[in-house]
N, C-alpha and C positions, 0 to 999 in steps of 0.2 A: 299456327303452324302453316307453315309455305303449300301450299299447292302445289304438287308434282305431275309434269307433261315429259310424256316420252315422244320426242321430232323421231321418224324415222324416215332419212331423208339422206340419197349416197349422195350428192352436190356439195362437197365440201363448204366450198363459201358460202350457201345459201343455208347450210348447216349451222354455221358460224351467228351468220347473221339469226336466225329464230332463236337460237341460243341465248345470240346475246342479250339480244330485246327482251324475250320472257324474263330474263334473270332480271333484269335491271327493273320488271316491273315488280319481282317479289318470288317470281315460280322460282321452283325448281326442277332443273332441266334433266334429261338423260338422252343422250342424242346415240342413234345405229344407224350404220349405213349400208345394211344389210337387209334384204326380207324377211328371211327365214331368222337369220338372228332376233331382229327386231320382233317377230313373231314369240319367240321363247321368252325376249327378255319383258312384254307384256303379260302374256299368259302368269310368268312366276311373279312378277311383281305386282305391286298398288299404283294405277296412276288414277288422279284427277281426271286428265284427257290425254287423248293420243293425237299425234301432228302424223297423217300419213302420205306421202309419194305416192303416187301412182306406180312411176317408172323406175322401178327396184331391181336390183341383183338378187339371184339366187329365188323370189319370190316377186312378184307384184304385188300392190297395194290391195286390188280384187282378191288374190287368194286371200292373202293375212288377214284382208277386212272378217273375208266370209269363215277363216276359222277362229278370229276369235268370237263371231256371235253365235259360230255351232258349238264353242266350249262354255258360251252362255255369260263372256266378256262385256257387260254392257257397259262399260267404259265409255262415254263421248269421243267421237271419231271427228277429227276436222283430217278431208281427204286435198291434199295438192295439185290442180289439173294445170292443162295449158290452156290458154288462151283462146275462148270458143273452140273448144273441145267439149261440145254439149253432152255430146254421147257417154265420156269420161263422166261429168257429173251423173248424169242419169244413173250409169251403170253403178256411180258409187251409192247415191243412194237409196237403190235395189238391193245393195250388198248390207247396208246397214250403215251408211255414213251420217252423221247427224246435221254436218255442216259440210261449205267448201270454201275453198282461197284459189281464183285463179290466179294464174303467176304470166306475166311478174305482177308481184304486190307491195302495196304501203304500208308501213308498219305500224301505222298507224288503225288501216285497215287491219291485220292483224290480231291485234289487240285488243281490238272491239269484238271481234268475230271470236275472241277466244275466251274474254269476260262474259257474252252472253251466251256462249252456249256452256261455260261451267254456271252461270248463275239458274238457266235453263234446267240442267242437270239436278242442283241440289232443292230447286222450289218442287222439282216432283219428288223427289227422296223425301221431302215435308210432307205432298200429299198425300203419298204413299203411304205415312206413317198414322197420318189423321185420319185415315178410313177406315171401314169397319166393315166385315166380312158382308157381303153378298150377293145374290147373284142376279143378274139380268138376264131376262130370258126375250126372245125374239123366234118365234116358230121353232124352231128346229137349232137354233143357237144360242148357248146357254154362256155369257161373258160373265168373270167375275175379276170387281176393278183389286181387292185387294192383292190378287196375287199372280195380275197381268195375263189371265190365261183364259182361253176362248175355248167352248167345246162344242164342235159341230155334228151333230145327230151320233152323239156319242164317243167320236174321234177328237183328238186336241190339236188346234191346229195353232201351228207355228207362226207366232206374229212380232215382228221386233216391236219395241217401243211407243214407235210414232205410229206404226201402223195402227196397234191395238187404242191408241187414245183418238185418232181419227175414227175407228168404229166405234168405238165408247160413245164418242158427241153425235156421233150420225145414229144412234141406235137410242138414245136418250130425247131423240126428236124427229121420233119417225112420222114421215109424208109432210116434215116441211123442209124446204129448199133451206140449204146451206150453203150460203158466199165463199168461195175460195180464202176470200180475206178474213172471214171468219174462222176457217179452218186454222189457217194462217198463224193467226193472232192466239187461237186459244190453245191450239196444238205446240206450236213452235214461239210464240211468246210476239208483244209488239214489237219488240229491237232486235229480231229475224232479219238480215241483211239479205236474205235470198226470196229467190221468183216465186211466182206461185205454181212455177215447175214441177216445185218441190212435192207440192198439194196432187197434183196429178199422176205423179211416178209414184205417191203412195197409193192413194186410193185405186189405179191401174192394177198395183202387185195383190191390194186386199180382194177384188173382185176374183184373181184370178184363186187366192184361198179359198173363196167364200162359196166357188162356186157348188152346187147341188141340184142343178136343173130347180124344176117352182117349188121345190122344197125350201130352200135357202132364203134368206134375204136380200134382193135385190141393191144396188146402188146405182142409183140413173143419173146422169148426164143431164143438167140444166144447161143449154148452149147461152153462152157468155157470159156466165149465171157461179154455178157451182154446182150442187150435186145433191139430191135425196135419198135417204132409205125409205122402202117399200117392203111391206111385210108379205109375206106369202100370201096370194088369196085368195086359196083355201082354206087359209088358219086364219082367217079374219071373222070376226064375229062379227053377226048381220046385228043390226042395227035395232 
């Protein structure tokens, strides 16, 4: 069965163009050029991945991104920016974007960017399926991988995806330094075409959940390095 991507993208030509390449590679396409449309016609339907603009009628990409993961859409998002428009990225993925395509692009580029992060999508739907209930505890933060959801000194706090699987690895090896490239590779997969921007805009928005004053679990800053969890310690047992 075809794979289905919904482009939501008002640039006629450049509409055309994602169209036609996906199709030719096997997807199956559904293109809007509209925000708020393109907005509806995900939320009712089934897609594989979504292709999103930033610079939309009616809607921006930032709204539609952020209602469809407060309607709990976890659909794969490849966001469209311009050209060192860093901020665009960043902001997208804060919002929940999984991937990005600066423009102009090659469709070749494309089509790489659009195979690994559907191939990305369905190895964690496997993992997700091979796990078995339980839970991880860390002070005052109780994670459990089977059903993506964190609970902080009793609260549930809100984590997209990526974010939650970045505390997953950083809580499953606490007080030793973790490599960006590590993050990288295990989070986001080796054939991840993006920065390790990407690593830092996560783990930036986790801290800002995770905070609780020295109740919490800590994430520090390895300068040129990458980053550790630190358990609270006062909940450390002496030795």
């Amino acid at each position: 069965m075809s794979q289905k991507v919904l482009v939501i993208e008002d640039e006629p030509t450049l509409a055309r163009l994602l169209s036609y390449n996906l199709m030719q590679e096997g997807y199956e396409t559904t293109v809007v050029d509209h925000g708020a449309e393109g907005l509806q016609t995900a939320l009712q339907g089934s897609f594989d991945l979504i292709i999103l603009d930033i610079m939309l009628p009616g809607m921006n990409g930032f709204e539609v991104l952020t209602k469809l993961r407060q309607n709990r859409i976890a659909t794969p998002v490849v966001i469209l920016t311009a050209r060192n428009a860093e901020e665009e990225v960043v902001q997208g993925l804060k919002h929940g974007a999984d991937d990005y395509i600066t423009k102009p692009f090659g469709v070749a580029e494309l089509l790489a960017r659009v195979s690994a992060v559907l191939r990305r999508s369905q190895n964690e739907e496997v993992r997700g399926k091979e796990q078995t209930e339980k839970v991880i505890t860390a002070g005052v933060l109780s994670i459990y991988p089977e059903k993506y959801e964190v609970v902080l000194d009793g609260e549930v706090v809100p984590l997209r995806p990526k974010e939650f699987e970045v505390l997953l690895y950083l809580v499953q090896r606490p007080g030793m330094v973790v490599t960006r490239d590590d993050l990288m590779n295990v989070v986001w997969g080796f054939d991840y075409i993006g920065g390790q921007r990407t690593v830092d805009v996560h783990v930036s928005s986790l801290r800002k959940k995770l905070e609780l004053g020295q109740q919490s679990v800590q994430i520090e800053s390895i300068r040129g390095v990458g980053y550790k969890l630190v358990m609270p310690k006062k909940l450390v047992s002496p030795l």
